[in-house]
N, C-alpha and C positions, 0 to 999 in steps of 0.2 A: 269445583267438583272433581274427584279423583276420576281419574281417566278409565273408563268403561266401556265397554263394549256392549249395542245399546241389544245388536245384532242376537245376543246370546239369548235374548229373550221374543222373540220375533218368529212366527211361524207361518208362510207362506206357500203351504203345500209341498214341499221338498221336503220337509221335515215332519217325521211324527211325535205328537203328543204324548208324553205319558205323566200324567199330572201326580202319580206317585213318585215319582223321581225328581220331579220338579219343586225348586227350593223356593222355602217361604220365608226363609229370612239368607239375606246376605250382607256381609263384611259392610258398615258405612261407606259409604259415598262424600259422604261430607266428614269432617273434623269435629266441630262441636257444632251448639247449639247456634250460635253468633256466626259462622261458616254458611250455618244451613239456610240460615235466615239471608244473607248474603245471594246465594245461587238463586235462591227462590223469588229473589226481587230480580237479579240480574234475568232470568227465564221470564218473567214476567213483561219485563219491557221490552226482551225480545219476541216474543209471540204478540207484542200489541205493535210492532213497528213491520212485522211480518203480515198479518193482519190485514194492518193499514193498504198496504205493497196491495196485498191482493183485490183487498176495495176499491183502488184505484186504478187499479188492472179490470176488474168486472168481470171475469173469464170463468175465475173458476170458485167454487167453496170448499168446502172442508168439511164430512162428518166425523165427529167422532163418538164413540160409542163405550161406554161404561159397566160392565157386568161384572157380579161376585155376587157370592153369597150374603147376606144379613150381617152387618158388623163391621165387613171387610177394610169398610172406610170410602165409597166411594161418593159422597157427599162431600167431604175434606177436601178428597182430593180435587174435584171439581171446583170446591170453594177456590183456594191453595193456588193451583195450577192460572188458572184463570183472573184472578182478581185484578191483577192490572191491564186486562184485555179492557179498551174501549167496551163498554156493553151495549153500544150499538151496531156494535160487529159480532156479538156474538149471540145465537139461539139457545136457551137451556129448558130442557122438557123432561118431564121424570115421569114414565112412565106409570100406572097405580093397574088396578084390576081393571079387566074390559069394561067399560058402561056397556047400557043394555043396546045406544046406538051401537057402539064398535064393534058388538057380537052381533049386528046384522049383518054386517060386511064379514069380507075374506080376513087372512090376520094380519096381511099388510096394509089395509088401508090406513089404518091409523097413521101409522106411521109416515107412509109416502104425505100425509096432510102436514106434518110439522118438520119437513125437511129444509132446511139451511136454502138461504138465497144464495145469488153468487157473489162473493164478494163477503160472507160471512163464516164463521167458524159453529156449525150444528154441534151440541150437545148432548146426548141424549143418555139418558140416568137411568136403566134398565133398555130394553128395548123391543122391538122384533123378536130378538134372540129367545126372549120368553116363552115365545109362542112355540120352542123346541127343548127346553129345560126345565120348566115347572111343567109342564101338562106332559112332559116324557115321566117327568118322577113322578105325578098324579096323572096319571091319564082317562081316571072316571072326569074329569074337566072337559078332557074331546070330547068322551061320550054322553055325559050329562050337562054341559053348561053351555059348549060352545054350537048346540044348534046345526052341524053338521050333518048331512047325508048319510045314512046308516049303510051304505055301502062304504062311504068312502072312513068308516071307523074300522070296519071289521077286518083291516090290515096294518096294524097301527105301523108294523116296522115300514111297510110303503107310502106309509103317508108321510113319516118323518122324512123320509128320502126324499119324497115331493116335496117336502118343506125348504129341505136343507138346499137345493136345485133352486128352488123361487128365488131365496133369499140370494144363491151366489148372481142369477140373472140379476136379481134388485139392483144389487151393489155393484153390477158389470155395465150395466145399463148407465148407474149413476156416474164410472168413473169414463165410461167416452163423453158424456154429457158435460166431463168439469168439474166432479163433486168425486173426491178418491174418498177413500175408507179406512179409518185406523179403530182398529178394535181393540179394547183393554179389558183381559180380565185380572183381577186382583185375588191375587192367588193368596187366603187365609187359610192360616193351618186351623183345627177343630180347637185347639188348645188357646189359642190366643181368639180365638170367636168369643168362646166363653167368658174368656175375662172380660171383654167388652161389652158382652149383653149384661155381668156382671156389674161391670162398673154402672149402663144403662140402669139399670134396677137402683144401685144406690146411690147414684146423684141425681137431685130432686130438678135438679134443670135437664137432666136426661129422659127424666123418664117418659117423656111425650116419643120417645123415640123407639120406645119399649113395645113390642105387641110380646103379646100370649104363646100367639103363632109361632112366634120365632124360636122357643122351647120345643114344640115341638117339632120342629122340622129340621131339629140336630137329628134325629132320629133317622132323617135320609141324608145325612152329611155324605156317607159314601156314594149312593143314589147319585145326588147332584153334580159329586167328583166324576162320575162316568158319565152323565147326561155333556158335563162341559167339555171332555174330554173328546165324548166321541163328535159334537157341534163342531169345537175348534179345528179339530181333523176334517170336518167333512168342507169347511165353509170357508177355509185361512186359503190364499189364493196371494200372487204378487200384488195384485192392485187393490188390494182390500185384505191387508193380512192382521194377523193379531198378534198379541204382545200378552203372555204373559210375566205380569209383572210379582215379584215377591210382596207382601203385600203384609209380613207380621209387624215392620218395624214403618211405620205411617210417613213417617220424615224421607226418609231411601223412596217408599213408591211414589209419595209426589214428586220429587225432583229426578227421577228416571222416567215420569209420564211425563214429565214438562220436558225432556231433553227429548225424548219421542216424539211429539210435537213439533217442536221447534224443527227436529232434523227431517219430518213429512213434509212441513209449509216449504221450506228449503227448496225440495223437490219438485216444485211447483214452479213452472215457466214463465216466474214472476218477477220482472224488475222494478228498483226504484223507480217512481217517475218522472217523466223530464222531459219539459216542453221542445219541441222546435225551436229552432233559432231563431224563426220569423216572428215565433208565438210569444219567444222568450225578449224580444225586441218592442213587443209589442205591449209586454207587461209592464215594461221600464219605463214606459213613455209614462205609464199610470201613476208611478210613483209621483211626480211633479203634480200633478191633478190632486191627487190624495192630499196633497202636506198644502196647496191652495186653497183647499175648502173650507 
């Protein structure tokens, strides 16, 4: 992989947002096709031996967190990034609309229900985040769907702020607890959306992936670019920051999400493991038992 800097797309509260400025497509990363395929296996067996490290550590997990618009590709990239992780180390949960249980509760309950054990890598394909970017760019949803207190509607700009507040406790909460936070959003230009829901429409093994919806809701493509903009700014923090990643050319985002990854787990107070010498004395004596049996 061409030597990058992973940092330039990384936002941790020092830095502000501005997602028109911010590039959706950049220079390869990789060489060719056979290059690409190359990093993506070598990152793969690094995140499953990092993994491991941490499962055998028990101490700490890993969430990580998935958002973009319709198209973007974060399916792939999930698929992609991951596929040679053990999948008994790793949690994957895709978020869909609230059932009618989830809209009993607050908007993080769901969520804190399918959180990463220790010792595993959380997944999550949409997320919390929702609950501050679709019902910001619809917000008859607060007022109509989500069953909330009609006081606590009638300020919507303070309630986001309450939102935005919970969610940084959430994830403040979760990283002294052992469970840090990498968030990715998949930064798609409007132009290559289209080709995609495009191509979705005409291949006939795509088109389950096709709604209606998602036509319409170009309509808010700008909407959505402020709704994530102003989220990312209020919610990216050191210990739980986000990464926007470019996100037109599908091959470059997966292999800069997996290089993000790998250099988070990294970060982690996790060594190989390695018995005592008492313990390691003690194993050896096994081996003669074993080959007698």
């Amino acid at each position: 992989m061409k030597n990058i800097n992973i940092d330039q797309f990384r936002y941790d509260g020092t830095n502000s947002l501005k997602l028109k400025k911010t590039p959706t497509k950049i220079d390869d990363v990789y060489e060719d096709d056979e290059h690409y395929e190359a990093i993506l296996r070598q990152q793969a067996a690094e995140i499953d031996k990092w993994q491991e490290r941490m499962y055998a550590n028990n101490r700490y997990g890993l969430l990580t967190v998935f958002q973009a618009l319709d198209a973007a590709g974060k399916d792939g990239t999930i698929q992609h990034v991951f596929t040679g992780t053990n999948p008994a180390g790793v949690r994957v949960y895709s978020f869909k609309r609230p059932t009618e249980q989830e809209l009993d509760h607050d908007f993080l309950w769901r969520s804190w229900r399918e959180l990463p054990e220790r010792g595993t890598i959380g997944i999550f394909n949409r997320s919390y985040y929702e609950e501050v970017l679709v019902v910001k760019v619809h917000p008859e949803i607060l007022t109509q769907s989500q069953r909330l207190p009609e006081k606590t509607t009638d300020d919507l700009d303070k309630l986001f702020k309450q939102r935005y507040r919970a969610i940084c406790e959430m994830e403040k909460f979760l990283y002294h607890n052992g469970f840090p936070t990498i968030k990715f959003y998949l930064h798609v230009s409007k132009e290559e959306q289209a080709e995609r829901l495009i191509e979705r429409i005409e291949d006939p093994e795509k088109n389950w992936k096709f709604e209606e919806g998602d036509v319409k809701e170009r309509d808010f493509f700008d909407d959505y670019q402020k709704a994530y903009e102003d989220c990312i700014n209020e919610t990216a923090t050191d210990h739980a920051p986000w990464y926007v990643i470019p996100a037109d050319d599908k091959k470059n985002m997966r292999l800069l999400v997996g290089q993000i990854v790998i250099s988070e787990l990294k970060k982690l107070p996790i060594t190989k493991p390695t018995p005592d010498e008492k313990r390691f004395k003690e194993l050896q004596k096994l081996i003669s038992v074993i080959r007698a049996q």
